[in-house]
N, C-alpha and C positions, 0 to 999 in steps of 0.2 A: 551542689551534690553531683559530683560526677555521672554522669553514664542515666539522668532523671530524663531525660529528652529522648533518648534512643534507644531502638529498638532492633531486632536483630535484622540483620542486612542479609532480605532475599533476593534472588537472581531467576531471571527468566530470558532466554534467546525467543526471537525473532529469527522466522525461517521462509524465506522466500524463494518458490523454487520458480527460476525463471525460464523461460525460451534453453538459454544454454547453459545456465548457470544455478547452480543454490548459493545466495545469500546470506548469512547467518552475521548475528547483532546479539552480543550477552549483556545485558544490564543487569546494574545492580538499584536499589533504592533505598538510603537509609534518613527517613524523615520525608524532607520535599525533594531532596536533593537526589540525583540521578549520578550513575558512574557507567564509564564504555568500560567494559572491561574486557572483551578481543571481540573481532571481527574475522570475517573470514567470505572469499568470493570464488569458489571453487567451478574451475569449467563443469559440464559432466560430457560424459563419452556420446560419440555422435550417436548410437543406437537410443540412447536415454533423450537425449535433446529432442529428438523429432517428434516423439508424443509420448510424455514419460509417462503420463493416467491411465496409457494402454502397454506400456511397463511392471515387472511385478514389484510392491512393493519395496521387497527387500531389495533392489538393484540398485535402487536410490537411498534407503537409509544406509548400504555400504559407504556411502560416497559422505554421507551425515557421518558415522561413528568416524570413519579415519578422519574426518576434519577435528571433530570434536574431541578426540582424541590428541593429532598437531597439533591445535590453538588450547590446548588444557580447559574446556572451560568445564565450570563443574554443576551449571544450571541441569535442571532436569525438568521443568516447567517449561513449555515452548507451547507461542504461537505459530498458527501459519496461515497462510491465505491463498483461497480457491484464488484462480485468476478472474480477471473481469468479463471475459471472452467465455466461460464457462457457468457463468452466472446470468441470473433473469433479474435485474432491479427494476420496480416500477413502483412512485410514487401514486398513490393513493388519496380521492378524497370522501373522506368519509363522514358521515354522524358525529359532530361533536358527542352526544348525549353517550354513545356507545362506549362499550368495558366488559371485563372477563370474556365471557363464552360466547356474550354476542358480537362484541370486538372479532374474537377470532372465528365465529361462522362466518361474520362478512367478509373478513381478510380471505378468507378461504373462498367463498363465492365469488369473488371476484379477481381471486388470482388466476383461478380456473379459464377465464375470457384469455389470459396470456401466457400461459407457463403453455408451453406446446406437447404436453407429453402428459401423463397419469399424475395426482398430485400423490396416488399411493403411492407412488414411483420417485418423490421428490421430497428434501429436505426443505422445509419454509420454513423460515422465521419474518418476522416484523418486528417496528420500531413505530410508535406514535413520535412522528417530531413534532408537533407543537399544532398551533390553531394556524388553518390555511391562510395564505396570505391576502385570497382573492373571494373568501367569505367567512367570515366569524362566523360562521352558523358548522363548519366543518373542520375536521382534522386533515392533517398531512398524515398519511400513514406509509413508511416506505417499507415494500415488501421487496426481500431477495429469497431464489429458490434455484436449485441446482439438483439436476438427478443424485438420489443417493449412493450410487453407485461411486461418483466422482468424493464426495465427502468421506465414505469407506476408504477410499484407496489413500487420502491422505491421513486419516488414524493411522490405517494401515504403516504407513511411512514411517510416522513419528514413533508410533510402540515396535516396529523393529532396531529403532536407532537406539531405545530404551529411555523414550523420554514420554512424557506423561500431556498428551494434547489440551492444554488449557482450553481453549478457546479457537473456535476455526473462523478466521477475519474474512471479510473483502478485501480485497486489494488495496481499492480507491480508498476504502476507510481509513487504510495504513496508513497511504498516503497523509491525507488529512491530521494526523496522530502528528506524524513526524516533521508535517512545517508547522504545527502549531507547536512543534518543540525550540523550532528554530526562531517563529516569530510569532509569538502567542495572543499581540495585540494587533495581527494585523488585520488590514481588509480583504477585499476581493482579490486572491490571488491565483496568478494560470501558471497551473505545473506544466511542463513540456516533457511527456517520457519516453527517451529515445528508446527505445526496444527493436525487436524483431519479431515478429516481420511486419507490423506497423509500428508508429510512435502514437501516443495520443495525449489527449489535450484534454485538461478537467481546468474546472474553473471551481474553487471554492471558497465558502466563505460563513465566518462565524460555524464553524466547525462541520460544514455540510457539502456534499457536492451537489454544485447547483445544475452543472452541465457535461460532458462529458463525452468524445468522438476520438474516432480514431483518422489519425491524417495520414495517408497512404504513400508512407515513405519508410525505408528501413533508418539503421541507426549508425549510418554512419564507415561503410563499408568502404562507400567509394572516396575519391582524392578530397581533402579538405575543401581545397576550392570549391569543387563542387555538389561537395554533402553540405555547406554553408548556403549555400544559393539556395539550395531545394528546402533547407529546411526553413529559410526566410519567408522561402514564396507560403510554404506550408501551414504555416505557423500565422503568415497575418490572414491566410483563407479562414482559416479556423478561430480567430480570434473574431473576425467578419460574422461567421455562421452563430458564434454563440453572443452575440450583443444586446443580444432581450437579456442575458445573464447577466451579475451587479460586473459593473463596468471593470475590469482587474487592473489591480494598480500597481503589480508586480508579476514578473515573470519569470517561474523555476525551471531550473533545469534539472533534469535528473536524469540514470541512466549513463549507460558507458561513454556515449559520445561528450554529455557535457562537462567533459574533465577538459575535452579538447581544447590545447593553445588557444586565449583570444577569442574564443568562441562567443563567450556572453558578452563580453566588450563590442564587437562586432555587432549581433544581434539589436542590443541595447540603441547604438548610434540608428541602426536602421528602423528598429521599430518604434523608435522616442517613448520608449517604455523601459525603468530600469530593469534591466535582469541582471541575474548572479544565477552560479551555480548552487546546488542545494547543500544545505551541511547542518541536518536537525541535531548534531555534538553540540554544538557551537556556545551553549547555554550549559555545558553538561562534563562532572569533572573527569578527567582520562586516566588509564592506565598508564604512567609514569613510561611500562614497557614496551607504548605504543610508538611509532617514529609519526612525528605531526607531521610532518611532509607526506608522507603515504596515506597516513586518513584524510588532509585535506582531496588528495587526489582521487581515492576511494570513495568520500561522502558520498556523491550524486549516486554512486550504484547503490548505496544502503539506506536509503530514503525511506522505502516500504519494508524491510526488515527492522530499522528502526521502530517504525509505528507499531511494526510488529511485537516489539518486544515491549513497548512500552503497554500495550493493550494488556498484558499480561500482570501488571500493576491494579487495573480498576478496579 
């Protein structure tokens, strides 16, 4: 019976707006199956780049319609995500017995010791992840919170661009979304995000980030030689500092530098640890109209727009 299986094929972008760039990822999904269907990595103007949250909304969804626009896509459903640097995450132990209201008065009472500012004043949510690892008698409860101020101004974004805010992500959680697209059974793995004006270093695993710093170097400015060297020294300090975390058996790269010549090749020989650049497509069918040359080289910037878009599936 033709057409017994499937169901209509909807689409959701992924929108990451970065240091100097917005990122945008359109997916499609019809069944299990995933489709790229365009991408897009738009500089934004130097006024917008330097602190776009203290920008007006609408300066940055200009910069969203004319892309979205170029690249045709015709999603209207989008993720996007606060950055990590603007967020409070703090894993929680709590009362196994607890749930509803008194779940959420403790979460509350005890965000209070860390969030630095008014909780009136701030957007919280939680997640119970599971029974602690270091007492069955309690939960892992990870709390994130961010002034509401900063959550307003990216609604604000997306309903100027005219697209409707599914869901407002973490970063890191993107993250996570999008190597578990690219290797769903894997183990402990350490992303490397070259950015500006740090890179930083998460370690994840079994769908969680276990660790997570920022290593104080930019992405990739200065001469190859020596953005290679610094980010070697950088990279095994950091992979030093998080070694309570589950040991990573793989090293991502993501972000604009690690498109660079040889780079993971290089990295790889020195740190005796395989790395590759990231590419969560890799499982996932393409747009015929896409040139594979250019999204191979593209992946690593759209690693957390990806997870972005895919969150907009759950």
């Amino acid at each position: 019976m033709p057409g017994f299986l499937t169901t209509r094929r909807h689409r959701c972008v992924g929108i990451d707006i970065s240091a100097h760039a917005v990122n945008i990822v359109e997916l499609s999904r019809l069944n299990t199956r995933f489709t790229l269907h365009g991408y897009a990595i738009e500089p934004l103007p130097r006024q917008l780049a330097e602190d776009q949250t203290r920008a007006h909304p609408k300066s940055v969804a200009q910069v969203l319609l004319r892309v979205l626009g170029e690249q045709a896509m015709l999603a209207r459903d989008a993720v996007v995500a606060v950055a990590d640097g603007q967020l409070i995450c703090k894993n929680l132990e709590l009362d196994a017995g607890l749930a509803g209201d008194e779940l959420e008065l403790s979460v509350r009472l005890e965000a209070e010791q860390h969030v630095p500012y008014a909780l009136e004043s701030a957007a919280l949510d939680f997640e119970v992840q599971g029974v602690s690892p270091l007492n069955p008698q309690l939960m892992s409860v990870l709390v994130v919170a961010c002034r509401m101020e900063t959550l307003d101004w990216y609604q604000a974004v997306l309903s100027h661009a005219g697209l409707k805010a599914k869901v407002i992500e973490v970063q890191s959680h993107a993250q996570v979304r999008g190597i578990d697209a690219m290797m769903p059974s894997s183990g402990a793995v350490a992303v490397v995000d070259f950015a500006t004006p740090a890179t930083r270093l998460s370690i994840l695993h079994q769908g969680r980030v276990m660790e997570s710093l920022e290593l104080h170097f930019g992405d990739g400015q200065q001469d190859q030689d020596t953005f290679k060297t610094t980010a070697l020294q950088h990279i095994r300090h950091g992979l030093e500092q998080v070694a309570a975390s589950p040991r990573a058996e793989l090293v991502i790269l993501a972000g604009a530098a690690a498109g660079q010549p040889g780079l993971s090749e290089w990295l790889q020989a020195k740190l005796g640890m395989p790395t590759q650049p990231a590419n969560p497509f890799v499982h996932m069918d393409i747009n015929p109209s896409l040139v594979p040359q250019a999204l191979c080289s593209h992946a690593p910037m759209l690693l957390t727009a990806c997870g972005l878009a895919l969150r907009g599936f759950d």
